[in-house]
C-alpha positions in Angstrom: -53.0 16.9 -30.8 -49.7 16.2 -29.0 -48.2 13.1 -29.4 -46.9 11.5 -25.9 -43.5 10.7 -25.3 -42.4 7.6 -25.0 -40.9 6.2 -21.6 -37.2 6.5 -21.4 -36.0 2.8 -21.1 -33.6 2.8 -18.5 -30.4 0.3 -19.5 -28.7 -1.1 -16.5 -25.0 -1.3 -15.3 -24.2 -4.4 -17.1 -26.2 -3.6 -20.4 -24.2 0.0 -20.8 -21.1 -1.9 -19.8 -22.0 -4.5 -22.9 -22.1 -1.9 -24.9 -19.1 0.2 -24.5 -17.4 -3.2 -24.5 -18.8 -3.4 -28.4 -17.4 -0.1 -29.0 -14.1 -0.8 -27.5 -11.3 -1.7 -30.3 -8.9 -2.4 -27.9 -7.4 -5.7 -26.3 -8.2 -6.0 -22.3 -4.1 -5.0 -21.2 -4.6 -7.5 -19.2 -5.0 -11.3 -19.0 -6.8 -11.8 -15.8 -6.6 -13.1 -12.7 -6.4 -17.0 -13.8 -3.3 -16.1 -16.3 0.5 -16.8 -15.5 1.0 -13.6 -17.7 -1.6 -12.3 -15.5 -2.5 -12.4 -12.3 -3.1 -9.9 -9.4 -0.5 -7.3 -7.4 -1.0 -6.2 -4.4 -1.5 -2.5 -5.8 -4.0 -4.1 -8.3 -6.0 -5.5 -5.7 -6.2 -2.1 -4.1 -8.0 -0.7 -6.7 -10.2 -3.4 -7.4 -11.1 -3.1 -3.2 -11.6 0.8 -3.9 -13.8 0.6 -6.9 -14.9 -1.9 -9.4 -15.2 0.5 -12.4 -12.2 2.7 -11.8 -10.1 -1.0 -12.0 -12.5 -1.7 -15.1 -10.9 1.1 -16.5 -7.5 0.4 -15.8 -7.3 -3.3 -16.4 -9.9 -3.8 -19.6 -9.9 -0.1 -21.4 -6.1 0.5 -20.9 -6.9 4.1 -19.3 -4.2 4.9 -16.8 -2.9 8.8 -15.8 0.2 9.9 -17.6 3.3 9.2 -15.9 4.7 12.2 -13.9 7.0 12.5 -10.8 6.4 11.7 -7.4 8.3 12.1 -4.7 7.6 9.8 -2.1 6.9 7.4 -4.8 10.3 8.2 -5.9 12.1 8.7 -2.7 11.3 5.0 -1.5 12.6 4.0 -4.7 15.6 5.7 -4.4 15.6 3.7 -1.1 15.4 0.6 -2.3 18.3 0.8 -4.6 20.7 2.0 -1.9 19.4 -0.9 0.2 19.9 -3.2 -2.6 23.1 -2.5 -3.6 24.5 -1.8 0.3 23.6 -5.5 0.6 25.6 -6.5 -2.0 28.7 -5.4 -0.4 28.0 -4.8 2.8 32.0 -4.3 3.8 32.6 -1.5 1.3 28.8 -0.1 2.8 29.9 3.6 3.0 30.5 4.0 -1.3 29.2 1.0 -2.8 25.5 2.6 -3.0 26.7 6.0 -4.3 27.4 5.4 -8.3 23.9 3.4 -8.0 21.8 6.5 -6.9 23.6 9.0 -9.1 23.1 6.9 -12.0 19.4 6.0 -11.1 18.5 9.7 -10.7 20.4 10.8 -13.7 17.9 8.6 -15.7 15.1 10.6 -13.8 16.3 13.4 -14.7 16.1 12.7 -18.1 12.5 11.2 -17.7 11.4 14.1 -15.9 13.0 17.3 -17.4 10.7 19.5 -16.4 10.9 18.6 -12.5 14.9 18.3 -12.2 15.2 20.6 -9.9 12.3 18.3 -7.1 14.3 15.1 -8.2 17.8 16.9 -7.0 16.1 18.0 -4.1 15.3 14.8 -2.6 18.8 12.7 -3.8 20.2 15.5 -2.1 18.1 14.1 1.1 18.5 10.6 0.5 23.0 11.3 -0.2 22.4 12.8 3.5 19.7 10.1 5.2 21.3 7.0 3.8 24.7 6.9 5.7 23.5 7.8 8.7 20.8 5.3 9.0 23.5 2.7 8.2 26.0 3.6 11.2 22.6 4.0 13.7 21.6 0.3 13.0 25.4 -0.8 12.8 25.0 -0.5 16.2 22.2 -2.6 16.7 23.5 -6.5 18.1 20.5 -8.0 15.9 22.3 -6.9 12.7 25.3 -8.9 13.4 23.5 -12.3 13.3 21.2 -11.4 11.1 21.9 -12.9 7.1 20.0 -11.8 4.0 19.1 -14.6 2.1 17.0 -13.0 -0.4 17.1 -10.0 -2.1 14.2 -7.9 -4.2 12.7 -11.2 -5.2 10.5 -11.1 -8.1 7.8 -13.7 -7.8 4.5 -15.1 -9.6 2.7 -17.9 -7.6 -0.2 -20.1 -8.3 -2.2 -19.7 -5.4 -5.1 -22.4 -5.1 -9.2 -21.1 -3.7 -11.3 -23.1 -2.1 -13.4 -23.1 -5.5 -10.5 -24.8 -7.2 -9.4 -21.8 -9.2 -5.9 -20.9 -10.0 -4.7 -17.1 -9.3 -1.3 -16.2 -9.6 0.1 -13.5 -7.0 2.5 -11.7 -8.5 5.0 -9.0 -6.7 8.5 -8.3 -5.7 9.5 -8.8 -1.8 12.4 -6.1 -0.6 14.1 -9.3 0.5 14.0 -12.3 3.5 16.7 -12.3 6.3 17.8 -15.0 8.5 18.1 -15.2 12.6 19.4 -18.4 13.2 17.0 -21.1 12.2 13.9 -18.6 11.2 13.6 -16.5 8.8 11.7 -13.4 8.3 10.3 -11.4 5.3 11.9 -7.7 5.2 9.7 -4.6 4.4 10.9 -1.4 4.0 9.3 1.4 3.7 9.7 5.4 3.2 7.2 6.8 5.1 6.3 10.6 5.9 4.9 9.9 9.7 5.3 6.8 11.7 2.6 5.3 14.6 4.7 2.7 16.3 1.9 1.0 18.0 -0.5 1.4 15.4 2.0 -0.3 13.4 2.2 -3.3 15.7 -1.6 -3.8 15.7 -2.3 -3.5 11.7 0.6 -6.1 11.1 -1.0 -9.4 11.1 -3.4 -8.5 8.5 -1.6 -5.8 6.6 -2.5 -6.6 3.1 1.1 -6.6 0.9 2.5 -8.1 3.9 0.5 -11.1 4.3 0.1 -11.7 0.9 3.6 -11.3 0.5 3.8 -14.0 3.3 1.8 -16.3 1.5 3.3 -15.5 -1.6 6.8 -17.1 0.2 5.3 -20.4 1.9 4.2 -21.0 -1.6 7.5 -20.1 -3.3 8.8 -22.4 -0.7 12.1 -20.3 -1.5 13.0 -20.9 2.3 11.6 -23.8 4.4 7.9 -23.2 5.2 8.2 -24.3 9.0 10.9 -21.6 9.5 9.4 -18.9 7.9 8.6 -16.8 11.4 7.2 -12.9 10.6 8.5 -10.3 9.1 10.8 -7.5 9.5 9.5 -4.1 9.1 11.6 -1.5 8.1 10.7 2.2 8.1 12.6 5.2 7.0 11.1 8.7 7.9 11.1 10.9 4.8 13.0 14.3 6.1 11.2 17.5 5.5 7.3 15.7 5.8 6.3 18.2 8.5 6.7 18.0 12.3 9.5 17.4 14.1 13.0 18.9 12.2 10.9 19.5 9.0 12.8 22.9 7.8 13.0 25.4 4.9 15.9 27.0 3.2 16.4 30.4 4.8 15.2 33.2 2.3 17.3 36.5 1.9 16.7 39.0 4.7 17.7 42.8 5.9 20.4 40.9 8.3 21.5 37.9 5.7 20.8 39.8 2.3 22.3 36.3 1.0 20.0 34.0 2.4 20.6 30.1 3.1 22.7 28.6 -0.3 22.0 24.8 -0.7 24.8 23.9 0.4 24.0 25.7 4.3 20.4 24.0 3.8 21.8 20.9 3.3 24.3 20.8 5.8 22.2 22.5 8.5 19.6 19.3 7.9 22.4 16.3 7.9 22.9 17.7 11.0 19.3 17.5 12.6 19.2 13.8 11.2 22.7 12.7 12.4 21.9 14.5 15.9 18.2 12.6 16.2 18.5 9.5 14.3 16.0 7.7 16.4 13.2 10.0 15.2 14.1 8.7 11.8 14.8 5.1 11.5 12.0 2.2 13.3 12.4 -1.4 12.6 9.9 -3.8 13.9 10.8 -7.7 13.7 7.3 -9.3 14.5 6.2 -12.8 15.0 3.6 -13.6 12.1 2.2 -17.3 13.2 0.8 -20.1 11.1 -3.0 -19.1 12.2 -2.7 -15.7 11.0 -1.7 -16.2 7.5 -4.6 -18.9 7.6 -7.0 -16.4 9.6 -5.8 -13.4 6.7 -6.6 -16.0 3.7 -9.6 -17.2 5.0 -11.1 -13.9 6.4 -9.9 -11.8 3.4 -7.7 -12.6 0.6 -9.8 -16.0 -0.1 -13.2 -13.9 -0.5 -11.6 -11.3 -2.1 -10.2 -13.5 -4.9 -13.0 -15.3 -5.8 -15.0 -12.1 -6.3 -12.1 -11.3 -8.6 -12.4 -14.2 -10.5 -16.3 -14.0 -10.5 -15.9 -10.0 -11.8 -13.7 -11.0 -14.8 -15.8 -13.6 -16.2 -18.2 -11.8 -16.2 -16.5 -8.7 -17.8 -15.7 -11.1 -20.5 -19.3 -13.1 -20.9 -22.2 -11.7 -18.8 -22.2 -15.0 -16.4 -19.9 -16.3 -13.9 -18.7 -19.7 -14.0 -21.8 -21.2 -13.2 -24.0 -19.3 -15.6 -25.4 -16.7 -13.0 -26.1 -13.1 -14.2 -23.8 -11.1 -10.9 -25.5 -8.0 -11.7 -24.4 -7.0 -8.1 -20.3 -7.8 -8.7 -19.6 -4.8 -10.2 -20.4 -1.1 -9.1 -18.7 2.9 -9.1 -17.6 4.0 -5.7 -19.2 7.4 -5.3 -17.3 10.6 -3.6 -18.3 11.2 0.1 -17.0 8.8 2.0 -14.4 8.6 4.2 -12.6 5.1 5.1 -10.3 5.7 7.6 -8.4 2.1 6.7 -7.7 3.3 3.0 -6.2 6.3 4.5 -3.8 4.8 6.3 -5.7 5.2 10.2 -7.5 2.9 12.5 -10.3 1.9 14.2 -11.7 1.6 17.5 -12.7 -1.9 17.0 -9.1 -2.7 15.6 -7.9 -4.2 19.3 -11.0 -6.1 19.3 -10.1 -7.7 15.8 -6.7 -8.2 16.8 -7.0 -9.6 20.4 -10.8 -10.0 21.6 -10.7 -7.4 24.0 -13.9 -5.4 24.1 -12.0 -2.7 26.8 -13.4 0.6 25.7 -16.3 -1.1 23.7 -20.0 -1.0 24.3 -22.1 -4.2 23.5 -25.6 -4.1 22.1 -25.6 0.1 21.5 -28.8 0.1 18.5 -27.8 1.6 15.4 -29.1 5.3 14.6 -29.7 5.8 18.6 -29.3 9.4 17.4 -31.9 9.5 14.6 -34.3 7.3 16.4 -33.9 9.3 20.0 -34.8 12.4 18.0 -37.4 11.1 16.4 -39.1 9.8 19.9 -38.5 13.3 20.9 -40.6 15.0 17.6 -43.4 12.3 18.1 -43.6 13.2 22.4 -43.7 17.0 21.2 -46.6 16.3 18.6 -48.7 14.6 21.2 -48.2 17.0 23.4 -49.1 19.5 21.2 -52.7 17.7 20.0 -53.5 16.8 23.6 
């Protein structure tokens, strides 16, 4: 006589997620949101808006990919230093950067071994890019009364939710530049295609740089009242495809020697130097009062205090209050696409922005597909059986 099987008893989320937790000999690497040691990044909170068990992962088991090189990663920093150090002394602009980046990229070189020849590659770009974007916006009348005031400012902020919880923002701004009485926070950014007026539209509730905004009123490094926008800075990254993206010229019948480095090189500082407005965009835009409220309220508020919900209970089962949130924590599956993570817009994006429902239809049902060709099987079946 066969014996019958007992039913599987399926465990849920949070009981498998107990239990891995008792196998687990390591420490969380980090101390929450709550923690001054702690706190949350802007590219923290990314992850933990993707998916809640991939920033499980990172934030409580340690588990991380191994550090390799990136170029555009790599490139902005690269960037960043010559910005930096071009604002220290702005008079001596055309050599005071130059030590900085060899040194910096020496160190990468050493870091990466195996990938020397990528990290020459794009120093040789950024030797080339970086002089010429500095005479293009000499030029520009804005930069003669403009005064940095701050520059790549660390910071770690209490920021208070309407709950009464403390969470510390943490971050580090490119810097904050004066016109006259206001100021503005400065962004800049390496980028390897730019949409002008997409940019304009996606500002306002752009996630590091409002929270970066609200990271400053709180700092209240600058006076609050003054603090007016920000000033967005980007850099086209040579050789991202369209527009003057080229290759080195390979040997042929008629050049047996090909294109040396030194030709490639040469042959690209020109196409940037002759073009420079295809390269460089700088935005400053007005950022009022009511949006940073409107992009705490409608976003980073919410956001937060699921944050803090999550972690407490990641560390007890319960949230503050004693509730089991069996719904707080989940695995984003593959399949999706979200045009916003990628970078893109929406069609509804003017209407978030502005109120304008041009170009929009009101009251269309949802699934008018699915349920018009369902109509259409059931007409077809009566007609059939009548």
């Amino acid at each position: 006589m066969t014996k019958k099987k007992r039913p599987v008893k399926k465990k849920t989320l949070a009981e498998c997620l107990k239990r891995r937790a008792a196998k687990s000999k390591t420490k969380p690497v980090w101390a929450g949101p709550n923690a001054p040691r702690g706190g949350i990044t802007q590219s923290l909170l990314s992850i933990f808006l993707c998916c809640r068990e991939r920033f499980r992962l990172r934030v409580i088991e340690g588990l991380a990919p191994p550090d390799q090189f990136n170029h555009r990663i790599e490139y902005g920093n690269m960037w960043h230093l010559c910005e930096e150090k071009q604002a220290e002394q702005p008079r001596n602009w055309l050599d005071h950067w130059k030590n900085p980046l060899r040194a910096y990229v020496k160190n990468l070189c050493k870091k990466y071994p195996l990938q020397q020849e990528q990290i020459v590659k794009w120093y040789e770009v950024c030797k080339l890019q970086f002089p010429v974007y500095l005479k293009y916006w000499a030029k520009d009348p804005d930069e003669k009364r403009r005064k940095t005031i701050l520059q790549e400012e660390v910071f770690s902020v209490p920021y208070s939710l309407p709950s009464g919880r403390i969470v510390y923002l943490k971050g580090k701004m490119d810097g904050v530049s004066k016109y006259g009485r206001k100021y503005y926070l400065d962004e800049h950014k390496t980028k390897g295609e730019v949409s002008p007026e997409q940019m304009r539209i996606q500002m306002n509730f752009d996630l590091q740089t409002m929270l970066y905004l609200v990271a400053l009123r709180i700092s209240e490094k600058v006076p609050v009242k003054q603090i007016a926008g920000v000033r967005y800075n980007v850099v086209l990254r040579p050789l991202s495809g369209g527009k003057h993206s080229i290759r080195q010229l390979k040997p042929t019948k008629k050049n047996p020697q090909g294109e040396s480095s030194e030709e490639f090189y040469e042959r690209l500082g020109g196409l940037i130097a002759e073009d420079p407005g295809h390269y460089f965009h700088r935005w400053v835009v007005d950022i009022t009062e009511a949006d940073v409220l409107r992009f705490c309220d409608q976003f980073l508020n919410p956001i937060l205090e699921q944050l803090c919900d999550w972690w407490e209970w990641m560390q007890t089962g319960h949230d503050a209050f004693g509730s089991q949130l069996t719904g707080i924590h989940w695995r984003t599956p593959y399949g999706f696409y979200n045009v916003l993570g990628e970078g893109g817009s929406t069609d509804l994006d003017e209407y978030l922005a502005s109120g304008s429902e041009v170009g929009l239809v009101r009251g269309k049902p949802v699934f008018q597909e699915l349920v018009e060709n369902a109509n259409s099987k059931e007409a077809d079946q009566e007609e059939r059986t009548s």
